[in-house]
PANU-830565 format. One record per residue: x, y, z of N, C-alpha, C in turn. Coordinates in steps of 0.1 Angstrom, whole numbers, padded with zeros to 4 digits, always signed. Example, Ala and Ser with C-alpha at 12.3 -4.5 7.8 and 13.67 -1.06 7.14 Angstrom:
2
+0132-0057+0078+0123-0045+0078+0132-0033+0078 +0128-0022+0071+0137-0011+0071+0129+0000+0079 
//
This chain:
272
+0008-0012+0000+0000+0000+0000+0009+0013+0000 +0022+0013+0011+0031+0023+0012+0036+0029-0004 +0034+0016-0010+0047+0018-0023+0039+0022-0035 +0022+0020-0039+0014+0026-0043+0013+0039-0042 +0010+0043-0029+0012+0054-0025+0017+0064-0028 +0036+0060-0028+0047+0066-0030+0045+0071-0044 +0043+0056-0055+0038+0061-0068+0033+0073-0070 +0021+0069-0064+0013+0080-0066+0018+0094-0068 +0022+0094-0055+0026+0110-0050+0036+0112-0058 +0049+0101-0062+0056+0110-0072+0053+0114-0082 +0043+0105-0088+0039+0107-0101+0029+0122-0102 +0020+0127-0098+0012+0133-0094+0025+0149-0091 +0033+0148-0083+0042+0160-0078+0049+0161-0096 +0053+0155-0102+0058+0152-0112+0050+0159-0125 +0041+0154-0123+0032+0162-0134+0031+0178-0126 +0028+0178-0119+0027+0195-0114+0037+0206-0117 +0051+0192-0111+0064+0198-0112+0065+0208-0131 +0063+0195-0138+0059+0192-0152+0053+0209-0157 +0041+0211-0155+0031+0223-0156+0037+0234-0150 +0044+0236-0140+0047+0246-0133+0061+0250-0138 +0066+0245-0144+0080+0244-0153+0080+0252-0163 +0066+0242-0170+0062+0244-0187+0052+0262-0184 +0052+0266-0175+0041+0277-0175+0050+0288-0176 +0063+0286-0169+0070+0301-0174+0084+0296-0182 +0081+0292-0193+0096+0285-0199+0106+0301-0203 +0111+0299-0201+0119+0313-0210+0122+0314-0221 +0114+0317-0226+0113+0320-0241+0116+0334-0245 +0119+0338-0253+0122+0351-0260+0111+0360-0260 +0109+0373-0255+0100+0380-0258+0092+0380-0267 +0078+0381-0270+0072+0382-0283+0070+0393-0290 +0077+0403-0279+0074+0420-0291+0088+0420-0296 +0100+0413-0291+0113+0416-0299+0116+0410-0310 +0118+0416-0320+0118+0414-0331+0134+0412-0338 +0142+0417-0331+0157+0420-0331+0162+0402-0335 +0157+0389-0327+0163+0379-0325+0173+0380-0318 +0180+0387-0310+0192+0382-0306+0191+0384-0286 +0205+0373-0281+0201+0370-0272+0207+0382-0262 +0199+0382-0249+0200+0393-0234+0212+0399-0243 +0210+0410-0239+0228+0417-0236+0237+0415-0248 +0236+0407-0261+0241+0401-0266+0239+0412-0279 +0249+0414-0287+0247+0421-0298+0241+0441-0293 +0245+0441-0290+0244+0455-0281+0247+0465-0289 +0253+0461-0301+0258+0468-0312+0247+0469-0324 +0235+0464-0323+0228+0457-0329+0214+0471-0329 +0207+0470-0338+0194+0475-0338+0183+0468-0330 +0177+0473-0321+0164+0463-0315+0167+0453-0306 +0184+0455-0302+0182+0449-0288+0177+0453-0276 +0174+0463-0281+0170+0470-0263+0154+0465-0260 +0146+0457-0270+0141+0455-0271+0138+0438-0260 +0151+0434-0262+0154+0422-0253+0150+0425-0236 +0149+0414-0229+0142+0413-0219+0159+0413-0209 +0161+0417-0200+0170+0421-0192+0180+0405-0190 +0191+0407-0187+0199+0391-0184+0197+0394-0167 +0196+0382-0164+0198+0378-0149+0213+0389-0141 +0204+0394-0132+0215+0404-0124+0219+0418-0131 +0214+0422-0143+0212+0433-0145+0201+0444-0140 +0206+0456-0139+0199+0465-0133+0185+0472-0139 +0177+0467-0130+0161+0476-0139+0156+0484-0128 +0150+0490-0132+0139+0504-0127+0125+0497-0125 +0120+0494-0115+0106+0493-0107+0098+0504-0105 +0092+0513-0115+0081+0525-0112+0068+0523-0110 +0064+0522-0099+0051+0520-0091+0044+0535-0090 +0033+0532-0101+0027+0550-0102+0011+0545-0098 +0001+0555-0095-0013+0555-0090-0020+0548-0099 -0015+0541-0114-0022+0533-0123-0013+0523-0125 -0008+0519-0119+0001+0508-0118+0015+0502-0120 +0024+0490-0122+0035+0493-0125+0043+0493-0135 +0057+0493-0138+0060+0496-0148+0077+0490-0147 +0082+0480-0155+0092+0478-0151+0104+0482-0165 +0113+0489-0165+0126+0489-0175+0136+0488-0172 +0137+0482-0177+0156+0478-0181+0166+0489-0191 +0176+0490-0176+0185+0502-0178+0199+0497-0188 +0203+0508-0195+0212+0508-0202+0227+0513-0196 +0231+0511-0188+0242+0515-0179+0252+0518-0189 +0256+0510-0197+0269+0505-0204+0269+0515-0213 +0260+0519-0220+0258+0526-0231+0258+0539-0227 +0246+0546-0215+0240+0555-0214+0246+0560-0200 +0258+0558-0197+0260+0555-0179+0260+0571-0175 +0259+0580-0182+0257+0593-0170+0243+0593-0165 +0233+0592-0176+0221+0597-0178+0217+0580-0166 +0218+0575-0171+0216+0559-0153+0219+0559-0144 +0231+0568-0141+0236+0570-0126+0230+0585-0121 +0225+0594-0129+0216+0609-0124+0199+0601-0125 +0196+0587-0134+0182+0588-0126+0183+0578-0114 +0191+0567-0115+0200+0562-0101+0194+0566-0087 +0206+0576-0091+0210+0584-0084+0195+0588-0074 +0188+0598-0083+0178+0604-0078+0168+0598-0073 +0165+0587-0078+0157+0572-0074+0159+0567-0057 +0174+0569-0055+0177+0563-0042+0179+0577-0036 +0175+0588-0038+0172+0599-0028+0159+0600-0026 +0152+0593-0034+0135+0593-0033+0131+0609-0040 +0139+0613-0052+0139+0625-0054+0122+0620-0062 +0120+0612-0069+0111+0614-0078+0095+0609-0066 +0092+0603-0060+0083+0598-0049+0077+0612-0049 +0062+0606-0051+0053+0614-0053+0046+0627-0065 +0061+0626-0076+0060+0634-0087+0046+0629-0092 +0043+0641-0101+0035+0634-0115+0037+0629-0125 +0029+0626-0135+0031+0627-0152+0028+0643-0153 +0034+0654-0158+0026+0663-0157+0023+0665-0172 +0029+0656-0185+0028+0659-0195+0021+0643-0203 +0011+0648-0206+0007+0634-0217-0001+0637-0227 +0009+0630-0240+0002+0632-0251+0003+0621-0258 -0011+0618-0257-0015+0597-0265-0007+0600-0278 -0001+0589-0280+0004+0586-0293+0019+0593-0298 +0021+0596-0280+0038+0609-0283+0043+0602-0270 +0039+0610-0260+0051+0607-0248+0042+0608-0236 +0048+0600-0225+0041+0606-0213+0055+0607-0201 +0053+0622-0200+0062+0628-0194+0066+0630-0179 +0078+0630-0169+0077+0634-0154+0086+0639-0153 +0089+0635-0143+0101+0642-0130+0106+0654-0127 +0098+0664-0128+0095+0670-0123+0091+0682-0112 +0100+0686-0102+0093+0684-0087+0079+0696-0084 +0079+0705-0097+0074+0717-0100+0058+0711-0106 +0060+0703-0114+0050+0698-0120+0044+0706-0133 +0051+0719-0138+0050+0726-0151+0055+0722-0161 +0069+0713-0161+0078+0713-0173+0089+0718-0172 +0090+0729-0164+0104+0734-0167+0110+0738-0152 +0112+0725-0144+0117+0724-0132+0124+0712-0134 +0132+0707-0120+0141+0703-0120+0154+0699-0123 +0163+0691-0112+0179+0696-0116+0181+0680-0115 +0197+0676-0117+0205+0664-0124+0207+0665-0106 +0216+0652-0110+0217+0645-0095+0229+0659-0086 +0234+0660-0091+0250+0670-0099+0248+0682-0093 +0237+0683-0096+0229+0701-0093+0229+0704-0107 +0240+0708-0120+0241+0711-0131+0233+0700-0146 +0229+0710-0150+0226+0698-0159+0240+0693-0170 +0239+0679-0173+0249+0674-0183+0244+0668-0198 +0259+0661-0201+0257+0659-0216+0249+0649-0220 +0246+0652-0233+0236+0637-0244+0246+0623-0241 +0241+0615-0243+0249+0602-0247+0237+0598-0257 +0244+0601-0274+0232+0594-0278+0240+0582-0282 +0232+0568-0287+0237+0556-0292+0228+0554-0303 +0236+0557-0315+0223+0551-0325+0216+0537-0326 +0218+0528-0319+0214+0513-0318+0199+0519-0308 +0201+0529-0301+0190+0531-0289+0183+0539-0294 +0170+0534-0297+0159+0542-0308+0143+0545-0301 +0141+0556-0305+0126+0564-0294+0116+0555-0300 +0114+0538-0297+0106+0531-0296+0099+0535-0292 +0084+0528-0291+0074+0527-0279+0075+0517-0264 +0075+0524-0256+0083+0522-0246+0095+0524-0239 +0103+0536-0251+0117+0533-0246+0117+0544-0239 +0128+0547-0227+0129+0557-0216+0140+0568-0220 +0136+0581-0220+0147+0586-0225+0144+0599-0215 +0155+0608-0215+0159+0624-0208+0152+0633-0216 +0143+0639-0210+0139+0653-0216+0146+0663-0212 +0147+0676-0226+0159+0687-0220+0152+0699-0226 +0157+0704-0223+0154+0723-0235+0169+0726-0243 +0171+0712-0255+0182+0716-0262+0195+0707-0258 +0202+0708-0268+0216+0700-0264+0222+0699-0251 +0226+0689-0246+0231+0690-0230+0223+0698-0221 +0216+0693-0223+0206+0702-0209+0201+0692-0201 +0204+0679-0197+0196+0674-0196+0193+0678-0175 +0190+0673-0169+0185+0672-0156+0180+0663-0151 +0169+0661-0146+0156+0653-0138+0144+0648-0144 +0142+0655-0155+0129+0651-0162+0133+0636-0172 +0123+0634-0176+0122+0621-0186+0107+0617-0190 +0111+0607-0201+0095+0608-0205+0098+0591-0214 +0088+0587-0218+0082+0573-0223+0082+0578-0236 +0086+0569-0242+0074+0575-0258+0066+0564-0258 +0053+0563-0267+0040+0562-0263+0031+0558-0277 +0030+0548-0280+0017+0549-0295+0021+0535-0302 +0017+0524-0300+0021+0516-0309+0022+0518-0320 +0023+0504-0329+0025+0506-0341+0010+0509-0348 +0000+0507-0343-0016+0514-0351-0011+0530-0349 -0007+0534-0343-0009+0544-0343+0007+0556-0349 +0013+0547-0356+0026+0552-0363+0021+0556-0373 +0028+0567-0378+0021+0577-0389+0030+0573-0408 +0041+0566-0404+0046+0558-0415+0054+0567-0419 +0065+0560-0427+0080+0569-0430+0078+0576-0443 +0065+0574-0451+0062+0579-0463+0058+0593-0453 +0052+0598-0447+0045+0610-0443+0063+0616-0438 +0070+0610-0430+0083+0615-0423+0092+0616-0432 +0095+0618-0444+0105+0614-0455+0114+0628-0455 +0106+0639-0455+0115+0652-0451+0121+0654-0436 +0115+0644-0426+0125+0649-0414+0133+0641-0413 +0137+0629-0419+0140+0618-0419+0157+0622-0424 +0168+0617-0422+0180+0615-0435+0178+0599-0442 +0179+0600-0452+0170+0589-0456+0183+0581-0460 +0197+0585-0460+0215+0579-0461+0213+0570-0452 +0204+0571-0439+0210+0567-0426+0197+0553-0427 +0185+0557-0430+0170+0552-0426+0170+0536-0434 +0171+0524-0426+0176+0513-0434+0161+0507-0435 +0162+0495-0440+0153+0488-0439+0147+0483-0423 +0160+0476-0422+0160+0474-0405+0153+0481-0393 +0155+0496-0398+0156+0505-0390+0137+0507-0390 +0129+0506-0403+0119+0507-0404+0110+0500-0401 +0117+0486-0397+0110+0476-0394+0101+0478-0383 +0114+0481-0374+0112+0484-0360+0105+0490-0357 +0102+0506-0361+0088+0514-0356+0077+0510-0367 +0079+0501-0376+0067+0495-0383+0057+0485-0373 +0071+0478-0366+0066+0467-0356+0058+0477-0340 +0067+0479-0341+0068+0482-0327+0059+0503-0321 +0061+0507-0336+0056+0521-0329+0065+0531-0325 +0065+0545-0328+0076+0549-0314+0076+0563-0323 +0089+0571-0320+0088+0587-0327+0102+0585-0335 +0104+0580-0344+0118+0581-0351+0125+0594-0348 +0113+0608-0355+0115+0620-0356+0130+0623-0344 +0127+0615-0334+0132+0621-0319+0149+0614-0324 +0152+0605-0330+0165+0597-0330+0175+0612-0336 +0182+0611-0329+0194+0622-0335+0201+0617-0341 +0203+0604-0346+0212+0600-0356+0206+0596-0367 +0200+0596-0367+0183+0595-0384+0179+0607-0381 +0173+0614-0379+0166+0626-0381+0179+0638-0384 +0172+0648-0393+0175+0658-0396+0172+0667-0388 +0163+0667-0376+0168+0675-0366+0176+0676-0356 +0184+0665-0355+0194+0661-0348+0185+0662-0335 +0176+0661-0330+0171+0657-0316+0180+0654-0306 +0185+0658-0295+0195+0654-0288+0188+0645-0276 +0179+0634-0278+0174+0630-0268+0179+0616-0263 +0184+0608-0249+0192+0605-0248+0182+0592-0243 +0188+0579-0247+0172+0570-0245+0185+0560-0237 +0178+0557-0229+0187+0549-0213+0179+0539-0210 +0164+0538-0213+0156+0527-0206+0145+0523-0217 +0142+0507-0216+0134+0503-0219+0125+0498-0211 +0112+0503-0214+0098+0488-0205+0099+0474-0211 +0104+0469-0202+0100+0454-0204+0086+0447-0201 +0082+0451-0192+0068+0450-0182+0062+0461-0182 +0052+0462-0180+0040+0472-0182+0037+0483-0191 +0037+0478-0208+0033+0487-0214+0018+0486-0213 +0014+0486-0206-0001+0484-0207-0004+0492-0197 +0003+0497-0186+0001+0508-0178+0003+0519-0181 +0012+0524-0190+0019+0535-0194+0007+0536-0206 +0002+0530-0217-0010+0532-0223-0024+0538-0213 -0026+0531-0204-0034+0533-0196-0031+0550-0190 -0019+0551-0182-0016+0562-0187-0020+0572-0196 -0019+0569-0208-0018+0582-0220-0034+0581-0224 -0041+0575-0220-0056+0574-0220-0060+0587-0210 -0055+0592-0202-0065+0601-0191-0064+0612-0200 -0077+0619-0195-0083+0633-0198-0071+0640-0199 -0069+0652-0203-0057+0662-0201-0066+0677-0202 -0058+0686-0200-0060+0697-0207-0055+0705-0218 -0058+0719-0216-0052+0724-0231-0036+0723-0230 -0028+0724-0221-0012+0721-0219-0013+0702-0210 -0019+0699-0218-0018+0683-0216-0011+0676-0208 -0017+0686-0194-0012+0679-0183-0026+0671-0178 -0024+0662-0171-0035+0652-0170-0045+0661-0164 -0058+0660-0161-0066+0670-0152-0070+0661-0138 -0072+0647-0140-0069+0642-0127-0051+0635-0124 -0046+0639-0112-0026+0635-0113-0025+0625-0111 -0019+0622-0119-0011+0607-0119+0001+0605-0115 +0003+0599-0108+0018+0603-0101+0022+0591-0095 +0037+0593-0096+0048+0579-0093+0047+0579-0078 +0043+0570-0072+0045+0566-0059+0056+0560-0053 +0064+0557-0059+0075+0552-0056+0087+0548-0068 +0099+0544-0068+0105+0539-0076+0117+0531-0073 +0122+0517-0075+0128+0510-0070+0139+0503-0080 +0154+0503-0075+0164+0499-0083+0167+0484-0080 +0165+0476-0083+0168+0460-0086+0179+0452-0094 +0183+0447-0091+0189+0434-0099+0181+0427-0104 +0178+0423-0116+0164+0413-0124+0171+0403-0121 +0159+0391-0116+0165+0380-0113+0161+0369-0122 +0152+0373-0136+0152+0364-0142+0147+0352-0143 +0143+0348-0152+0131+0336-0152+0134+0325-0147 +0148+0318-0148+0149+0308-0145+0154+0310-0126 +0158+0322-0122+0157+0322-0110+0144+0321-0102 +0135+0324-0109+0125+0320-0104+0113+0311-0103 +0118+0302-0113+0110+0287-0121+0126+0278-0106 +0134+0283-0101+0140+0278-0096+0137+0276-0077 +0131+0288-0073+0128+0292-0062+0112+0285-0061 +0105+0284-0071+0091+0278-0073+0097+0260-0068 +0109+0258-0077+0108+0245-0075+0111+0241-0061 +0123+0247-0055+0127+0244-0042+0114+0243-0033 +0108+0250-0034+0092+0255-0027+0086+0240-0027 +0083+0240-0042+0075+0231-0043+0078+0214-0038 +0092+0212-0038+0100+0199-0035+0100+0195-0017 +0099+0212-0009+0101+0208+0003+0089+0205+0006 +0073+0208+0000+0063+0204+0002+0059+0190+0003 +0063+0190-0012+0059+0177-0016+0068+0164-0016 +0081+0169-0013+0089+0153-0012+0094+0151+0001 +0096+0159+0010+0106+0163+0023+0094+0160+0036 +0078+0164+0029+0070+0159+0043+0063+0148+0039 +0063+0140+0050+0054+0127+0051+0052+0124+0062 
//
């Protein structure tokens, strides 16, 4: 009867084990389009697109409509990472708003004034762009808002509008340099959505905007987001505002299809 039993239960933990395995396999993103692996090809168009490697550094923004997780670009973007860092672990940004949203553009913060044209860099002074032409004003990607070259400070903003709502590179062909604008390159905000206009290395306006972060997790909050009422200066009319923001090491899928197992093994095999 004991050894029936035993059957049982392993077989039975086994299958669970089985399902609870198979439920978060690590598979590749479905919005990345890039193909290539974490971290890997960094030189590459549309990696940033990739989901964070285990023990890299992401941004946890917990706002009054929910959360929002990106993955920081240290390597690439390291002033503009260690001034929002920085201000993160002073609790500089807690309790800011969005004070700027406009569906299908950006939704904007940090702020401590809440008009637009407040706040300072970790530094006190504002510093330089880092642009990387591989780091492109996706939908979802996190970049420094400024008033002009090197200006940057405290503020930042999302860009915002999937791909239904991209306006297509036939309408952008005059702001565009069209030397630089590849196929590849078109793919991306074909797929994905985003403001090319903003890339200072394709655009003819040279945009100096410096993009450091992507959402990995919650683009569907930051939509949710750019959904609220605004007014005539498109600041929201009811505030929306970051309640907190938290710096992490991502610990990655398999670290945690790993901690589920242990869990599940002391339950199921260790008591009798």
């Amino acid at each position: 009867f004991f050894f029936f039993f035993f059957f049982f239960k392993q077989k039975t933990a086994y299958e669970m084990l089985r399902s609870l395995v198979g439920s978060e396999m690590c598979i590749r993103d479905s919005n990345n389009s890039s193909g290539t692996k974490n971290n890997e090809g960094a030189n590459k168009l549309g990696y940033q697109l990739e989901k964070p490697k285990a023990g890299e550094e992401i941004a946890v923004i917990n706002t009054s409509m929910g959360e929002i997780k990106v993955r920081l670009f240290k390597n690439e973007t390291p002033k503009a990472v260690e001034n929002f860092t920085g201000l993160v672990k002073k609790g500089y940004y807690n309790g800011l708003t969005f004070h700027r949203v406009i569906k299908g553009f950006c939704v904007q913060g940090g702020d401590p004034t809440g008009t637009g044209a407040g706040g300072q860099s970790l530094w006190g002074n504002t510093f330089e762009d880092e642009i990387n032409p591989n780091l492109l004003n996706l939908t979802g990607a996190l970049a420094m808002a400024n008033r002009g070259p090197n200006t940057n400070g405290s503020q930042f903003f999302f860009n915002q509008g999937g791909a239904e709502s991209f306006a297509g590179f036939d309408k952008l062909s005059q702001a565009m340099d069209s030397s630089k604008v590849t196929d590849e390159y078109k793919k991306l905000y074909e797929t994905n959505g985003g403001n090319p206009t903003l890339d200072a290395s394709y655009s003819l306006s040279k945009s100096p905007y410096t993009v450091f972060g992507q959402i990995f997790e919650g683009i569907d909050v930051l939509n949710k987001i750019a959904d609220v009422p605004v007014d005539s200066a498109d600041k929201p009319t009811t505030a929306v505002t970051i309640t907190s923001i938290e710096i992490k090491q991502y610990e990655g899928c398999w670290f945690k299809i790993c901690v589920k197992i242990i869990t599940f093994l002391m339950l199921n095999f260790f008591v009798y």
